[in-house]
FIMIMAR-776466 format. One record per residue (C-alpha): x, y, z. Coordinates in steps of 0.5 Angstrom, whole numbers, plus 500, padded with zeros to 3 digits. Layout:
N
XYZ...
***
This chain:
683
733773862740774864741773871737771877730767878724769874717766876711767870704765872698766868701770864700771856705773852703774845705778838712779841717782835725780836730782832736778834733772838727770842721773839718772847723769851730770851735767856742768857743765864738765870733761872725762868719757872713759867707755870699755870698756863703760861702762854707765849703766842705770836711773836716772832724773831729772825728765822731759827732764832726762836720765834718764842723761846731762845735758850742761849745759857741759864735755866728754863722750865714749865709747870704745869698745867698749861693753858687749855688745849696745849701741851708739853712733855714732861716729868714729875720734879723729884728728888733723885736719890741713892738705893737703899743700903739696908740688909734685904729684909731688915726692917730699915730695908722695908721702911726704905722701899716703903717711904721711897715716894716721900723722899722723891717729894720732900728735900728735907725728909723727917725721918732721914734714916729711911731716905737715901742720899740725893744723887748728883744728877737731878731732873730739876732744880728744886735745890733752888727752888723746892716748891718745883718738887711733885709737879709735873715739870718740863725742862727746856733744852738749851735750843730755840723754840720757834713754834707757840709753847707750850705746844698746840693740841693738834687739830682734831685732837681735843685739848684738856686744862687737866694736866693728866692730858697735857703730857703728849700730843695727843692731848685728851684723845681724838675729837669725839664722834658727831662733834669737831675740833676745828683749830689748834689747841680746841679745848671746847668741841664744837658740833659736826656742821649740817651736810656733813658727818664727823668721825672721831678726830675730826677736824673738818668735817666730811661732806655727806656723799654725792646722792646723799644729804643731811641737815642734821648737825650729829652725823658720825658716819657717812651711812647717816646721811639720808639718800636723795629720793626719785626725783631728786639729787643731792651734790657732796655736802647737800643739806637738801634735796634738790628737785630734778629742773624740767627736762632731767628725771632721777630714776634711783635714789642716791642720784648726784645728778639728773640725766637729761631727757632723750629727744620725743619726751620731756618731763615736769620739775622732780620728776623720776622719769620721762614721759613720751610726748602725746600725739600732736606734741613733739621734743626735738632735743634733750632735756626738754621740759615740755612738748611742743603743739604740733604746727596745724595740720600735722600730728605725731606719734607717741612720743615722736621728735618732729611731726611727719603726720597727719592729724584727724581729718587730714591725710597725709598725700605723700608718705614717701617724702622726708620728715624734715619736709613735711615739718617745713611744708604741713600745709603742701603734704596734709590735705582736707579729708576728701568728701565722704572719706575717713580720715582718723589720725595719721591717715596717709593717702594708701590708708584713707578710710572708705565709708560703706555704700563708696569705692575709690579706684585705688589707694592712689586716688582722693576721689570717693565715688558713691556707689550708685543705687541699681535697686539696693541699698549699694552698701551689700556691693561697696563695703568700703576699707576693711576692718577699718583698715585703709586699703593697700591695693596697688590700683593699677588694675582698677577692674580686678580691684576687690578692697572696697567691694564685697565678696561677690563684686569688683570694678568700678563702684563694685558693679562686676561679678567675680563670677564668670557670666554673671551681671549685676541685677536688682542693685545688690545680686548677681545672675547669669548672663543670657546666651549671646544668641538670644541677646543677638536675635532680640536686638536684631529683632528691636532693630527690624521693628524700629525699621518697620516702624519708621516705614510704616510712619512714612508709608502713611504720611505720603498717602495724600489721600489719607488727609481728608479721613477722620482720624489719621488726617488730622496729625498728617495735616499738622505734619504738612503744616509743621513741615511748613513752617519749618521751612517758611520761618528759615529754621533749617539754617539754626538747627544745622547751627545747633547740630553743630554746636551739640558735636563741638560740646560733645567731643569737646571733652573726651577728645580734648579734655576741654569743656564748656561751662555748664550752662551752655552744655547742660541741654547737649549731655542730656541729648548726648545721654539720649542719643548714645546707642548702646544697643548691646545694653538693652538685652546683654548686660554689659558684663555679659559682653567684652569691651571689645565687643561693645565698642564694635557693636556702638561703632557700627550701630548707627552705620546698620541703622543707616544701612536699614533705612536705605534698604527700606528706601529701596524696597518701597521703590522697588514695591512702588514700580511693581505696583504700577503697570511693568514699572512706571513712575511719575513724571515728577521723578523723571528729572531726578531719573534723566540726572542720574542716565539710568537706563532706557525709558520711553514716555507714554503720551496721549496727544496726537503729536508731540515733538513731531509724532501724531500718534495718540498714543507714542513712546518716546526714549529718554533721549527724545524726552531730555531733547523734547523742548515740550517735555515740561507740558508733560501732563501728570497722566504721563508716566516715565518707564524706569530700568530696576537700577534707577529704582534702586537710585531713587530709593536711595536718594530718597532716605539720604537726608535722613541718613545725613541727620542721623550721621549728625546725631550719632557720629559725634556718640561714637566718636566721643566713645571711641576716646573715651575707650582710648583714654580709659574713661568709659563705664
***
């Protein structure tokens, strides 16, 4: 503008472009009314040249109103004029006061005695232009305006078309509550957005809180927003809920995250706590969403972060060794339950479950042994594991073991007394034992009637004479012929090679912890069974004596019977030659009697002459008879005189093959009880 009046109403000047000044509006003289919201918008000019106005010389106001939503200081135009100059009181002076507005309105009053003169400074020009007079009116300084004019409301603050609202920068007010003025000059509030609240003045509205959202659009306050339930988490400005993933839980409400779940539980999707792994399951790490099977055999816990047990029907044989270990190797550490056992979940080798009617050694040992029935029912003796309960006994004194027996037993499958001299009897009592003395005279008493016995049976079978009588000669005869044929058919060569094969297989084991298969040794631990002497046992339970005395008694019985049947070859010696005339014997035995050189003898003969002597009847010494080249022609009238010494020889040679048998029998018994005793086998 450069000379003259310029009136702009209702106009829009925008996206201007000035190289020198005033990107919208340049004025250099002249008068420019901008009015009725006039808007100069996006333009721009050099850096203080005023992007919208420049004010270099003339005159420039607004009227207002403005566009909606801006604003401007301003003024009312009025006419400026003098004081009233009447007397106070008089009536010019009242009708002056009274009509004071009027004449600010109006430059040419009706009634100008009441209206002062104007003043020379007046706050526009509405000489120039009277219709400026009453409106509100903004008179822009001569600067350069560089922001949009008339001036934006601020955001958050709500613009008015109203010019009562358009006088300052705070517009009509702040933004109203649940609603939001997003831009300068916002004229129209706009609603408060979905996961978020919005105060008076808001321009951008609030998020709702970590822990709490919303999706409602008409929150004012952040109290509003709803809080995130158990389960769930909700982050700033949530419109939702969120479920908590598998493997997080959130245990309160008003959660902005879900916690991770600690290793041995694990938790399904919107979860408000953890759940413990069940048994046979485990979780390693955090925030597992599931438990993972357990690899067969092994079993957990509730709970639990790897598996280091057994499951049922497995034991577990090593509870001392690493849980990584047992994880990596199930199968090396969890064994089968052993026949007969128990084995419930997380069942160790110490704990293993003993069934009534069976004992094991100790809590070290996988091997049940049923309790053997002596006449009960064996469950009275073996009670198995208590209450249930595996047993902890230490098992290195495996005869003092009380925890699977009941109260009155010990030992091995229970078959000791806890008494003192008492032994088991009838399977399931106990009584006491018989005086040592007594069992000592019965066994002496088995052992002299066993020797009777036996010289009794050979008594009657050398009674040549008893052959030929009705009863006793038929068994005697059927002896001769069995002894006989035993002889003819070269039996004796098989049996010694039998008897040899019955010591190897039966010492073979308890010395050597080696053994044959089964059916090559099934006959000789049945004869084994049959020849072991236990004499000790057969009147004094074993109880009732100590071991050591036991293993004395089986060591030396079979040397007392051999003993017996050589004193019983003497005696029936000794009777022999006293029965017969001072001692003689026949001629038979009198190689056997000059072998040994025993003693003087003489021989009795009765031909005329023999080895140059002509009497009938003639003694001759034993050194006659072995130089006697006619000895062999003895007849068996003769008899051969023999010193009490020789006797007892021939007594002894007697009964020596016997003896040999029964060493054969019996020595490969003693022995194997013997290692057996030295390695902790025997019963």
């Amino acid at each position: 503008m450069q000379s003259g009046t310029a009136r702009l109403a209702r106009s829009n000047i925008f996206n201007c472009i000035a190289n020198v000044s005033g990107g919208g509006l340049f004025s250099e003289d002249g008068q420019t009314i901008l009015s009725d919201g006039t808007l100069i918008s996006g333009c721009t000019a050099p850096d203080g040249e005023g992007r919208s106005l420049f004010l270099l010389a003339g005159e420039v106001a607004y009227a207002l109103p403005a566009s909606p939503g801006r604003w401007l200081p301003n003024a009312r135009c009025e006419v400026y004029r003098g004081a009233c100059a009447h007397p106070p009181g008089s009536p010019q002076q009242a009708a002056c006061l009274k009509h004071r507005d009027d004449c600010a309105t109006s430059h040419e009053p009706p009634y100008e005695w009441y209206c002062q003169n104007a003043t020379f400074v007046q706050p526009c020009n509405w000489k120039s232009d009277p219709h400026l007079l009453g409106q509100s009116l903004y008179q822009l300084p001569l600067l350069p305006v560089e922001q949009d004019f008339p001036f934006a409301c601020s955001a958050g603050i709500l613009g008015s078309a109203d010019p009562e609202y358009q006088s300052s920068s705070t517009c009509a007010g702040p933004c109203p509550p649940r609603r939001r003025c997003p831009t300068e000059a916002t004229s129209q509030t706009l609603p408060c957005t979905a996961g978020h609240y919005c105060p008076a003045g808001t321009s951008v509205p609030l998020p709702c809180p970590a822990g709490s959202y919303s999706n409602r659009i008409d929150l004012a306050a952040a109290s509003e927003c709803t809080e995130a339930e158990p389960g769930h988490f909700a982050t700033t400005g949530s419109t939702a809920a969120t479920p908590c993933s598998p493997g997080t839980f959130a245990g309160t409400k008003g959660q902005s995250e879900c916690e991770r779940c600690a290793p041995g539980t694990s938790s399904d999707e919107g979860s408000d706590s953890c759940d413990e792994c069940e048994p046979g399951t485990y979780a390693k790490n955090h925030g597992q969403g599931e438990c993972i099977p357990c690899p067969h055999p092994l079993s957990t816990e509730h709970g639990s972060v790897t598996c280091s047990i057994c499951k049922e029907g497995y034991y577990l044989r090593d509870s001392n060794y690493s849980e990584s270990g047992i994880f990596l190797a199930p199968s090396e550490h969890c064994k089968p339950c052993p026949p007969h056992a128990e084995c419930p979940h997380n069942t160790t080798l110490e704990t293993l479950r003993v069934p009534h009617g069976y004992w094991r050694a100790s809590s070290l040992s996988a091997v049940l042994s049923e309790c053997r029935n002596f006449g009960g029912d064996g469950e009275t003796r073996c009670t198995g594991s208590k209450s249930g309960e595996g047993s902890s006994a230490s098992g290195r004194r495996i005869q003092e073991d009380t925890a699977y027996c009941g109260p009155d037993f010990k030992g091995p499958e229970c078959q000791l007394c806890v008494a003192d001299k008492q032994y088991l009897a009838d399977g399931d009592a106990c009584e006491a034992c018989v005086d040592i003395r007594t069992a000592a005279g019965r066994i002496a008493a088995l052992g002299l009637g066993i020797c009777v016995a036996c010289g009794f049976v050979a008594w009657a079978y050398s009674m040549q004479g008893w052959r030929q009588k009705p009863y006793i000669g038929p068994p005697l005869r059927l002896a001769d012929r069995t002894v006989h044929n035993f002889f003819e058919a070269g039996l004796v060569p098989k049996m010694k090679i039998l008897l040899g094969f019955y010591q190897i297989c039966f010492v073979l084991k308890p010395t050597y912890s080696a053994r044959l298969p089964d059916k090559y040794t099934s006959w000789t631990d049945e004869l084994a069974e049959a020849v072991s002497i236990d004499w000790s046992g057969f009147f004094l339970p074993a109880q009732c004596l100590p071991y050591w005395s036991r293993l004395v008694a089986v060591a030396v019985s079979p040397t007392s019977l051999i003993a017996l049947l050589l004193l019983f070859g003497v005696g029936r010696r000794l009777y022999r030659g006293r029965a017969r005339d001072g001692g003689v014997l026949p001629v038979g035995d009198t190689h056997r009697a000059f072998t040994l050189g025993v003693g003087e003898a003489s021989i009795v003969r009765n031909e005329a002459s023999v080895c140059g002597e002509s009497s009938v009847l003639s003694v001759l010494s034993v050194s006659d008879v072995l130089h006697c080249p006619e000895v062999d022609k003895i007849v068996l009238s003769q008899t051969l005189v023999l010193s009490w010494n020789a006797k007892v020889a021939l007594g002894l040679l007697d009964l020596t093959p016997a003896c040999l048998v029964l060493v054969f029998c019996f020595v490969p018994s003693v022995s194997a009880s013997i290692f057996k005793s030295w390695s902790c086998q025997a019963r």
